[in-house]
Short mmCIF file of the C-alpha atoms (twelve columns), coordinates in Angstrom:
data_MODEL
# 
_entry.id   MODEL 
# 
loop_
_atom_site.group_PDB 
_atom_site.id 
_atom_site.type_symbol 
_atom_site.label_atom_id 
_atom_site.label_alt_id 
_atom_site.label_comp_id 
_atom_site.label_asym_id 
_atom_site.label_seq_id 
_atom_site.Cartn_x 
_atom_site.Cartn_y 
_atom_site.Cartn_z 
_atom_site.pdbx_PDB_model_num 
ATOM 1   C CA . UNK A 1   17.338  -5.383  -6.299  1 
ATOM 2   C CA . UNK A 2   14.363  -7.100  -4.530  1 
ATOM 3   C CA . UNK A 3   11.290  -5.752  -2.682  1 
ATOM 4   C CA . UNK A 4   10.565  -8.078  0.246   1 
ATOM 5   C CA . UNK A 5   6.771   -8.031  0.942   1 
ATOM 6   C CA . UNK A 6   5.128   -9.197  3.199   1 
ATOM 7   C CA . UNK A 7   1.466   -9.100  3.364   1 
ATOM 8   C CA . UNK A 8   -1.829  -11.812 2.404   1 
ATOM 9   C CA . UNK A 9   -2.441  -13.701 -0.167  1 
ATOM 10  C CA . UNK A 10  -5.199  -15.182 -2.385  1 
ATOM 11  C CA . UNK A 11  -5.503  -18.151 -4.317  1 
ATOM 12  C CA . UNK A 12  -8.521  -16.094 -6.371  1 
ATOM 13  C CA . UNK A 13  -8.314  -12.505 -7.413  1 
ATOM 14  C CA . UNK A 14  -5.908  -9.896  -6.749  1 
ATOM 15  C CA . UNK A 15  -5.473  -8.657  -2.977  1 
ATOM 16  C CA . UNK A 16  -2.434  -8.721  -0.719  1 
ATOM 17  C CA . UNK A 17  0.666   -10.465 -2.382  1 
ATOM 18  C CA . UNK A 18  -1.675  -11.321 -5.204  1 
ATOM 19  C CA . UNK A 19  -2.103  -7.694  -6.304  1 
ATOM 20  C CA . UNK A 20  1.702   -6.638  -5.619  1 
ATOM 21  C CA . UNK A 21  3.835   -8.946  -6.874  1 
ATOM 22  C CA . UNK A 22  2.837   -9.248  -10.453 1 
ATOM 23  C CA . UNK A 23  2.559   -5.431  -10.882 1 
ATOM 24  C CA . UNK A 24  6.114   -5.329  -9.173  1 
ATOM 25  C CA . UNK A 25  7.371   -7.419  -11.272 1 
ATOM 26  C CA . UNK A 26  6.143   -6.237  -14.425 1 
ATOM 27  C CA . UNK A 27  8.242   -3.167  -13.592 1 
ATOM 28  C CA . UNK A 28  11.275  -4.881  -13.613 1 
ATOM 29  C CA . UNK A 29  11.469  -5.832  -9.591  1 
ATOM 30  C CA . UNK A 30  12.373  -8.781  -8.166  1 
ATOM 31  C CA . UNK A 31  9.911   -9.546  -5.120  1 
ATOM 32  C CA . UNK A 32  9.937   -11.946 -2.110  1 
ATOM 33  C CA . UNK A 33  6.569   -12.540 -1.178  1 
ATOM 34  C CA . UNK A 34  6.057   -13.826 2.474   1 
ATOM 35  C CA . UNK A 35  2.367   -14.564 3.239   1 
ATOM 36  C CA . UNK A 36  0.629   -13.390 6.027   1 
ATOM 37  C CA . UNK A 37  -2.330  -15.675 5.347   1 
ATOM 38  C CA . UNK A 38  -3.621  -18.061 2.652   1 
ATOM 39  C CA . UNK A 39  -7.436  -17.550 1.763   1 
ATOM 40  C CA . UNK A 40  -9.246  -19.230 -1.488  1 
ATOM 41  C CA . UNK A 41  -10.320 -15.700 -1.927  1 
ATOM 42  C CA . UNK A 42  -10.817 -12.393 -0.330  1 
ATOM 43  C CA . UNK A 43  -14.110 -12.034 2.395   1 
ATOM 44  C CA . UNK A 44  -15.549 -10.020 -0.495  1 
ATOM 45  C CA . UNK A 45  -16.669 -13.228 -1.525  1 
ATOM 46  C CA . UNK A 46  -17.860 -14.318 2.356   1 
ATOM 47  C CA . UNK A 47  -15.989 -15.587 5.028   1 
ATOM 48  C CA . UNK A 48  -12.592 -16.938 4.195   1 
ATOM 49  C CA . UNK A 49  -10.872 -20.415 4.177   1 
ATOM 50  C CA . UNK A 50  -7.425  -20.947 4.514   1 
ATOM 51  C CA . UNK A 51  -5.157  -20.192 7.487   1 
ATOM 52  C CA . UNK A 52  -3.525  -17.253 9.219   1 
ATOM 53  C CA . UNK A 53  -0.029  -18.058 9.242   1 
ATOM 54  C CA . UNK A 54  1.805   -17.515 12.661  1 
ATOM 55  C CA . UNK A 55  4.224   -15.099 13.253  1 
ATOM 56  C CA . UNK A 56  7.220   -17.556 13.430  1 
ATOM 57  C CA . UNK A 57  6.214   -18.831 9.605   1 
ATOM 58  C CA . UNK A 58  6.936   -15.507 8.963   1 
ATOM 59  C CA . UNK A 59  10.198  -15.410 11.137  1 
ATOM 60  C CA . UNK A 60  11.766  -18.760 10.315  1 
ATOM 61  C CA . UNK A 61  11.004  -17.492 6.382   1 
ATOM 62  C CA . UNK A 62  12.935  -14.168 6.794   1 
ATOM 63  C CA . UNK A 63  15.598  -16.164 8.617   1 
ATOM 64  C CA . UNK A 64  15.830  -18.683 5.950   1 
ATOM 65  C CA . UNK A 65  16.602  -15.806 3.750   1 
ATOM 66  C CA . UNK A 66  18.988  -13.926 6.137   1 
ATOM 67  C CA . UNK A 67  20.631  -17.948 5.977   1 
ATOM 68  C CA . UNK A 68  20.971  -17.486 2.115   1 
ATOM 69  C CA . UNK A 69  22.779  -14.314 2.722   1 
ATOM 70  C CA . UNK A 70  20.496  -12.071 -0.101  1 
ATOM 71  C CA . UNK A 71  19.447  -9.759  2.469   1 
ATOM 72  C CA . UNK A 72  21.314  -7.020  1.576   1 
ATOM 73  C CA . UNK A 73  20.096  -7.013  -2.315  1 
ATOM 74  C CA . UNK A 74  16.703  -6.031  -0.307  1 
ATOM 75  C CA . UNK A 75  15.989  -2.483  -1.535  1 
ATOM 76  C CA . UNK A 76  12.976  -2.393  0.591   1 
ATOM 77  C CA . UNK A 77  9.914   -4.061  3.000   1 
ATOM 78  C CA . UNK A 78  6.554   -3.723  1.972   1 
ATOM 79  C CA . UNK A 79  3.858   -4.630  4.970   1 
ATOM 80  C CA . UNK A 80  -0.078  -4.881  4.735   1 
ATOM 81  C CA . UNK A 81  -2.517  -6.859  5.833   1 
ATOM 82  C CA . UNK A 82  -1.232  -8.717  9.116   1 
ATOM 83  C CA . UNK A 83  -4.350  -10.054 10.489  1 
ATOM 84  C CA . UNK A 84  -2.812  -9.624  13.991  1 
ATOM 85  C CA . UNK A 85  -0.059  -8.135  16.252  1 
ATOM 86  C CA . UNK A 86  1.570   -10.783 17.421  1 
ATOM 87  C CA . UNK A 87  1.874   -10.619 12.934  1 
ATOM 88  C CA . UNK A 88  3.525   -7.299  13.312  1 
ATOM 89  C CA . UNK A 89  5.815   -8.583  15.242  1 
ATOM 90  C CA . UNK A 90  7.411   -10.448 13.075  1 
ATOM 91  C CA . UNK A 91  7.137   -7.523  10.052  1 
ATOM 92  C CA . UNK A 92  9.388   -5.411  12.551  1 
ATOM 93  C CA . UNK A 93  11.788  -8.181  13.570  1 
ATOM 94  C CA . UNK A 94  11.997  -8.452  9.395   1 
ATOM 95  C CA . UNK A 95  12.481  -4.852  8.810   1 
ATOM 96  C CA . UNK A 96  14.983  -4.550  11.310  1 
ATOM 97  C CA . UNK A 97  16.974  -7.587  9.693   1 
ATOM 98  C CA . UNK A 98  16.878  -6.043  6.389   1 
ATOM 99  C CA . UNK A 99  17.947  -2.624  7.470   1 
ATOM 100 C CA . UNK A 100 20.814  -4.472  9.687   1 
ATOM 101 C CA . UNK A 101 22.044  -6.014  6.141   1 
ATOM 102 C CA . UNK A 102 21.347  -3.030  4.050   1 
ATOM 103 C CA . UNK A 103 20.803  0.311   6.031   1 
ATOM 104 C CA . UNK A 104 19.459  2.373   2.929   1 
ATOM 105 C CA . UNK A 105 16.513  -0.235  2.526   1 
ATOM 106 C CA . UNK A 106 13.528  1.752   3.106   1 
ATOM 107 C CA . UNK A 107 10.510  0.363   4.989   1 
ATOM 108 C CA . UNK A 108 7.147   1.057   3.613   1 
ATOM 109 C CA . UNK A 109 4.038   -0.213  5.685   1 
ATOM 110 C CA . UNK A 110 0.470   -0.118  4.312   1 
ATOM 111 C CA . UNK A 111 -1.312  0.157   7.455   1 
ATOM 112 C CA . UNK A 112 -4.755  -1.710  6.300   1 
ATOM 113 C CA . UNK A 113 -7.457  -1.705  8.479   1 
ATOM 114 C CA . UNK A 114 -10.481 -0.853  7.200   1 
ATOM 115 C CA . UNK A 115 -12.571 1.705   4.939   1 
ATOM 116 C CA . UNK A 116 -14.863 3.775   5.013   1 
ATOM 117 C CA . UNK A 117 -17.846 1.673   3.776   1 
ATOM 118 C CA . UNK A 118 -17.247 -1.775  5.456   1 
ATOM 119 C CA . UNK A 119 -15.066 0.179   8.484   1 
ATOM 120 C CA . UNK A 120 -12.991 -1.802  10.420  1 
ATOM 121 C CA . UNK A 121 -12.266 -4.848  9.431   1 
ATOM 122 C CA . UNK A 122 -9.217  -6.357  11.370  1 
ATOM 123 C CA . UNK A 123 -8.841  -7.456  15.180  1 
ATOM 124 C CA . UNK A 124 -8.828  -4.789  17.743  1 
ATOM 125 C CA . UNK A 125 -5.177  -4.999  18.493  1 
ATOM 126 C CA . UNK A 126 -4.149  -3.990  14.846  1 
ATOM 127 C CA . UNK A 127 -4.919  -0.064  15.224  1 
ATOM 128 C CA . UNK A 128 -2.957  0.471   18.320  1 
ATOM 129 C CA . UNK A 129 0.003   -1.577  16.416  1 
ATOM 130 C CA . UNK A 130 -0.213  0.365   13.693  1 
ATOM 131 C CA . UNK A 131 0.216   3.941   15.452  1 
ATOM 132 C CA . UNK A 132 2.404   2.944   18.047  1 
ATOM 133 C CA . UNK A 133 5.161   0.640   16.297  1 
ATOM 134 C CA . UNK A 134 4.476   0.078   12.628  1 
ATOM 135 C CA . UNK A 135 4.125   3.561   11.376  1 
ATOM 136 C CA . UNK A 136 6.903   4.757   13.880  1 
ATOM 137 C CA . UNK A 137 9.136   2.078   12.096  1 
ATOM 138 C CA . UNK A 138 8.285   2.925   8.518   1 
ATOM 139 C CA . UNK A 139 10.048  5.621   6.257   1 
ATOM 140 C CA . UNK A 140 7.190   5.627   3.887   1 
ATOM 141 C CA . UNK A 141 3.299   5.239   5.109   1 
ATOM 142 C CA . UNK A 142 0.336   4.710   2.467   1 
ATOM 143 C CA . UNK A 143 -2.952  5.128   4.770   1 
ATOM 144 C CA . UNK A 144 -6.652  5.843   3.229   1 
ATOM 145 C CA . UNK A 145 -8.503  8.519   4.186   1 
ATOM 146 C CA . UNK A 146 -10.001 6.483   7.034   1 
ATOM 147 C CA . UNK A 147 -7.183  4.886   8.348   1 
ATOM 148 C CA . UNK A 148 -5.548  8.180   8.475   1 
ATOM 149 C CA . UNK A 149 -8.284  9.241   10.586  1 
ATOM 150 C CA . UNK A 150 -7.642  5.986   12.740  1 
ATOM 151 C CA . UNK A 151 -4.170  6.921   13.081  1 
ATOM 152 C CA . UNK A 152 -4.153  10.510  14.088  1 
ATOM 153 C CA . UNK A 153 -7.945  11.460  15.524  1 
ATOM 154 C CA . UNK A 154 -8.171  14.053  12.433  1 
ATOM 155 C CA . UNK A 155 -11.328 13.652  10.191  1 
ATOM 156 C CA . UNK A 156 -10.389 14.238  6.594   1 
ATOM 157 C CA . UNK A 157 -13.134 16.398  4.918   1 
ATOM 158 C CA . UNK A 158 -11.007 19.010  2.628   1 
ATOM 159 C CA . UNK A 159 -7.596  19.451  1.528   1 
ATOM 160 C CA . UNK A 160 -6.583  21.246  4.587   1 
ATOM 161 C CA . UNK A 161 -7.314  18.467  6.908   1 
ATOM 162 C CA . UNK A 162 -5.697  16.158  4.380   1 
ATOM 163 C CA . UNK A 163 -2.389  18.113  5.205   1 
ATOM 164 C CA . UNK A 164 -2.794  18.286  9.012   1 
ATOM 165 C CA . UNK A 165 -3.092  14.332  9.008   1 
ATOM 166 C CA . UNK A 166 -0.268  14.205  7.108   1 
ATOM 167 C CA . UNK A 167 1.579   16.034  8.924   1 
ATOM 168 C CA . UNK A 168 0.131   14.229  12.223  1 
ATOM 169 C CA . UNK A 169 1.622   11.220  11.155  1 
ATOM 170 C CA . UNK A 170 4.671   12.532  9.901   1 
ATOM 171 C CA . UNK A 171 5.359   13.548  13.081  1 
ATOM 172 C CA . UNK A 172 5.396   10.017  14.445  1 
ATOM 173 C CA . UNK A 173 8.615   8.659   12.404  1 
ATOM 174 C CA . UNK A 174 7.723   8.261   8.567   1 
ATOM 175 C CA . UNK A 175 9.632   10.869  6.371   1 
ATOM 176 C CA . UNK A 176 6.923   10.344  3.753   1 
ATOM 177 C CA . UNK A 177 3.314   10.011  3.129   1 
ATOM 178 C CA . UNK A 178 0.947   8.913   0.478   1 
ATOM 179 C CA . UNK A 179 -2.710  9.273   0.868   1 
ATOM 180 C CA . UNK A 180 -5.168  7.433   -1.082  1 
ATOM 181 C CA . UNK A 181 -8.904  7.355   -1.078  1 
ATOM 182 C CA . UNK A 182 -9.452  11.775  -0.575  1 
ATOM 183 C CA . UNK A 183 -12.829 12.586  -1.569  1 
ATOM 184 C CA . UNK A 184 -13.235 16.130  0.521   1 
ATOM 185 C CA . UNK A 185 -15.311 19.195  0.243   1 
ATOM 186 C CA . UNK A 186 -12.869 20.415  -2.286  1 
ATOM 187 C CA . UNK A 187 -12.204 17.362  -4.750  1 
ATOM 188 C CA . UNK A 188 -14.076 17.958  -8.190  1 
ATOM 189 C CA . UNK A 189 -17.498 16.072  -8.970  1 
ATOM 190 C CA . UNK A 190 -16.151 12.731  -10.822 1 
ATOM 191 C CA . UNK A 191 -12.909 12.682  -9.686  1 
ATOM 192 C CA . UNK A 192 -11.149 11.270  -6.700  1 
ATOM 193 C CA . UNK A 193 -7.296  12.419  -5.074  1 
ATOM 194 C CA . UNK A 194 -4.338  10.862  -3.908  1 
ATOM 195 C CA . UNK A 195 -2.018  13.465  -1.754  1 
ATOM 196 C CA . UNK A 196 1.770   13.069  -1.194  1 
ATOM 197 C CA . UNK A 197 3.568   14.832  1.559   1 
ATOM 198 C CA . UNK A 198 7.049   14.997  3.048   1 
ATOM 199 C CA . UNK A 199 8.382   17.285  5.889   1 
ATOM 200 C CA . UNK A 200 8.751   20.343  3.163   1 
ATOM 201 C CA . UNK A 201 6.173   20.017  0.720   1 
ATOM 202 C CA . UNK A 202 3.194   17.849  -0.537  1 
ATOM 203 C CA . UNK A 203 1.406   17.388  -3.934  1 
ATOM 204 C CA . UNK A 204 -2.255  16.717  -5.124  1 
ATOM 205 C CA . UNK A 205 -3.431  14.507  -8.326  1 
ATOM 206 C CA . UNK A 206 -7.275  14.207  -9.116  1 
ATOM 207 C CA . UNK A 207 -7.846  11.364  -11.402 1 
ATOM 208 C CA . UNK A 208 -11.569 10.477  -13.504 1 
ATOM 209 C CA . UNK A 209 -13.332 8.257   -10.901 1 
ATOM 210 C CA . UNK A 210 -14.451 5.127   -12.711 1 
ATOM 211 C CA . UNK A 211 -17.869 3.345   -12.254 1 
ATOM 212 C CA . UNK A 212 -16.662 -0.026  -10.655 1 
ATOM 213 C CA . UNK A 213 -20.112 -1.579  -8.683  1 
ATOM 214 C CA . UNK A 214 -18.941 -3.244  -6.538  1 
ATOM 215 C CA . UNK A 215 -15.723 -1.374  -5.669  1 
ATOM 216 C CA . UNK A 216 -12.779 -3.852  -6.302  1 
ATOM 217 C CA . UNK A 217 -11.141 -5.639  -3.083  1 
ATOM 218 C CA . UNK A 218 -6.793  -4.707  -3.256  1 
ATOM 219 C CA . UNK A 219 -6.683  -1.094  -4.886  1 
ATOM 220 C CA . UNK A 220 -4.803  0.191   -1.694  1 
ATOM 221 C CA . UNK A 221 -2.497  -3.061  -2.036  1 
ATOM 222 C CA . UNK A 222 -1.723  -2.415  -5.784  1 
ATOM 223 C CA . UNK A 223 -1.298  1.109   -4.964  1 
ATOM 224 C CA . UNK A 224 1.142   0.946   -2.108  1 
ATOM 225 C CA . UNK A 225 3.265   -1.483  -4.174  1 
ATOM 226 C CA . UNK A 226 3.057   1.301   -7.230  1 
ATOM 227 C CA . UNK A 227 4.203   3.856   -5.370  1 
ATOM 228 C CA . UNK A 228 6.689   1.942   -3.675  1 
ATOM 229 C CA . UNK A 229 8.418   0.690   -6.600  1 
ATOM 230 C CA . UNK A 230 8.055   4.147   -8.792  1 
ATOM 231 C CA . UNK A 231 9.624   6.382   -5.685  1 
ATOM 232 C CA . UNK A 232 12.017  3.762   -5.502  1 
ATOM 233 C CA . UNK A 233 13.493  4.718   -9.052  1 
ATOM 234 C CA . UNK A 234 13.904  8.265   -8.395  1 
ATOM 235 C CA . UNK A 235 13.446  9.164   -5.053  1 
ATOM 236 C CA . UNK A 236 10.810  12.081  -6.350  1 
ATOM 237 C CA . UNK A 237 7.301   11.773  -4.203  1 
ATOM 238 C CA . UNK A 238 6.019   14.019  -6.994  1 
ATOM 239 C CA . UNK A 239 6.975   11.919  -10.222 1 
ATOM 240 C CA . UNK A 240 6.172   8.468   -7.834  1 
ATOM 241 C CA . UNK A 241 2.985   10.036  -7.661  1 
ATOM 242 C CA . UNK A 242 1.612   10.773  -11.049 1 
ATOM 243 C CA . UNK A 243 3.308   7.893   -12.293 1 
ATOM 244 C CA . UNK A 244 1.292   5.428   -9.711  1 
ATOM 245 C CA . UNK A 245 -2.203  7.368   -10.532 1 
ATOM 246 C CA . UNK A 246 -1.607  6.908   -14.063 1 
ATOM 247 C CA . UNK A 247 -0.899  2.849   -13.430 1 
ATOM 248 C CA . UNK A 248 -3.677  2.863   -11.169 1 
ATOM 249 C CA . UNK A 249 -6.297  4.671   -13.017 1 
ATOM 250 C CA . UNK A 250 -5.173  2.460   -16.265 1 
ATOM 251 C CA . UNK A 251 -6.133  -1.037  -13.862 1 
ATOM 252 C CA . UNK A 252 -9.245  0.585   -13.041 1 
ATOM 253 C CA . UNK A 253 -10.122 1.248   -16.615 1 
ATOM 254 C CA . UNK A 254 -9.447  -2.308  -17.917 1 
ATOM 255 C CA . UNK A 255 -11.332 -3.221  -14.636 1 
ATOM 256 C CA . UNK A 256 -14.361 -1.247  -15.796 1 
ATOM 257 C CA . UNK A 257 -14.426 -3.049  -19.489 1 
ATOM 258 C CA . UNK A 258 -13.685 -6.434  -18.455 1 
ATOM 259 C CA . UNK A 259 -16.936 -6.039  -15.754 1 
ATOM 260 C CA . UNK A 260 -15.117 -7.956  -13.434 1 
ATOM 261 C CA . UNK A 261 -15.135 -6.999  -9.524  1 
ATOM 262 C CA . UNK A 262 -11.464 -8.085  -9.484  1 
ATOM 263 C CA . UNK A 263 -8.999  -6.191  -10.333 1 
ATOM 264 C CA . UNK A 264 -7.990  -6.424  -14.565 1 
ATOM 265 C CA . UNK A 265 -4.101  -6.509  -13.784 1 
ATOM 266 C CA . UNK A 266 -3.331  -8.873  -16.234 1 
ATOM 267 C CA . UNK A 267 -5.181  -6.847  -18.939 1 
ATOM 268 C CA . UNK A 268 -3.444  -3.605  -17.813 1 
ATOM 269 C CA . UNK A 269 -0.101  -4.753  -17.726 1 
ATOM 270 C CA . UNK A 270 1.220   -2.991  -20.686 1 
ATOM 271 C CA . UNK A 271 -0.379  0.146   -19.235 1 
ATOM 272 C CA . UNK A 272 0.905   -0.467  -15.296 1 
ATOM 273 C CA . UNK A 273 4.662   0.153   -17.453 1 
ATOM 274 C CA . UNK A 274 3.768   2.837   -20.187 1 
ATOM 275 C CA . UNK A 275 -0.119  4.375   -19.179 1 
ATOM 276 C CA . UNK A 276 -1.542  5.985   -22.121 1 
ATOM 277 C CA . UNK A 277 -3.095  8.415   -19.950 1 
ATOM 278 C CA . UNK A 278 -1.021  10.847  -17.395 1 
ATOM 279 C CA . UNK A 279 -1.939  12.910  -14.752 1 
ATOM 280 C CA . UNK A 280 -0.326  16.443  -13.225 1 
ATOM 281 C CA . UNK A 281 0.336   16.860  -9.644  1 
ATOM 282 C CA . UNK A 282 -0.292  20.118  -8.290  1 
ATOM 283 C CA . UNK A 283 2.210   21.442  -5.289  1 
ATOM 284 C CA . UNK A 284 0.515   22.294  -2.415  1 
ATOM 285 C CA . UNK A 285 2.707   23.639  -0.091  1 
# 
């Protein structure tokens, strides 16, 4: 069963596409990568060359699929970076294709649009997009802890905030949500959080945070496409969950002894499948 995914990519290091599909693969998923863009790198490295694609690229690629008649092996849609609306357009015109040939497909969307050190970093019409039709759309929405506050107004400081922006944006469509990125009043010195939450409950894993200056570009893309794939093998937000800190925490550590500032997939692929390290969640509510 395939994960269609549709997002950038990077002829050098490991954002977008480029930090997805391997992982995805690796765990035994077939993925059909549609670029959103093609840059030499990411704009870590300075501004970027290569082009945003336009939307009908990404249209007459979906169709050309729909025309091969494999759209209903599609398990799933994976969105992130778009670059623009007009973009998003076309995500939603996929998604609804895919859930026309396969109604139990499940729509994830990775609504990247910034951090909190650089901020914003895509074109104003993205955030309004992103509130008002993508995360509407999606069944499963994997915002930081500042695009969460983009989406719903509520500044995440502490656990309880955590859950009422959760539960904000749960209440516009998704039926689950993974935060990434929580460092609040009440996360442990040295560590940093990931939250799940449905409509009935939500869990909390801490994991050791690493020394990685400077902070590698496409840990929110690797994550999303972790979780993704691990809730999509039991349906459990709570086992997706520890599973995908466990992956992630096991990239991060490669990351840290290889002193790269890209991401040390390749060197943590064993790990991305069977981590040597495991984390508990804790049930919050």
């Amino acid at each position: 069963m395939a994960i269609l995914s549709i997002q950038s990519h990077v002829a050098y290091g490991h954002v977008g596409n480029a930090a997805a599909t391997f992982p995805l693969q690796r765990l035994g998923r077939e993925v059909w990568a549609v670029h959103t863009v093609m840059f030499a790198a990411h704009a870590g490295y300075g501004p970027p060359k290569g082009p945003v694609f336009p939307a009908q690229t990404i249209r007459d690629v979906v169709s050309g699929l729909e025309d091969l008649r494999v759209l209903p092996r599609c398990t799933a849609i994976l969105s992130g970076y778009l670059g623009d609306a007009h973009l998003g357009d076309a995500v939603l015109g996929a998604v609804a294709k895919v859930k026309q040939a396969n109604p139990s497909a499940l729509y994830c969307c990775d609504p990247v649009m910034g951090d909190a050190a650089p901020g914003i970093y895509v074109r104003d019409n993205i955030p309004g997009f992103m509130k008002e039709r993508a995360i509407p759309a999606a069944d499963i929405a994997t915002p930081n802890a500042f695009e969460m506050t983009l989406l719903t107004g509520i500044a995440v400081t502490d656990i309880a905030s955590a859950l009422a922006g959760c539960r904000a944006l749960l209440a516009l469509g998704p039926k689950l949500v993974l935060l990434t990125s929580l460092e609040g009043e009440n996360t442990a010195a040295g560590y940093i959080e990931m939250l799940v939450a449905t409509q009935d409950a939500a869990w909390l894993v801490a994991t050791p945070k690493l020394d990685l200056t400077p902070a590698p570009n496409g840990a929110g893309d690797l994550t999303s496409a972790l979780f993704l794939a691990f809730y999509l093998e039991t349906h459990r937000p709570d086992q997706a969950l520890t599973r995908t800190a466990a992956a992630v925490h096991a990239v991060f550590a490669a990351t840290q002894e290889a002193g790269t500032r890209e991401l040390a997939i390749l060197d943590a692929q064993d790990d991305i499948v069977r981590p040597k390290q495991h984390f508990s969640a804790k049930l919050l509510t």
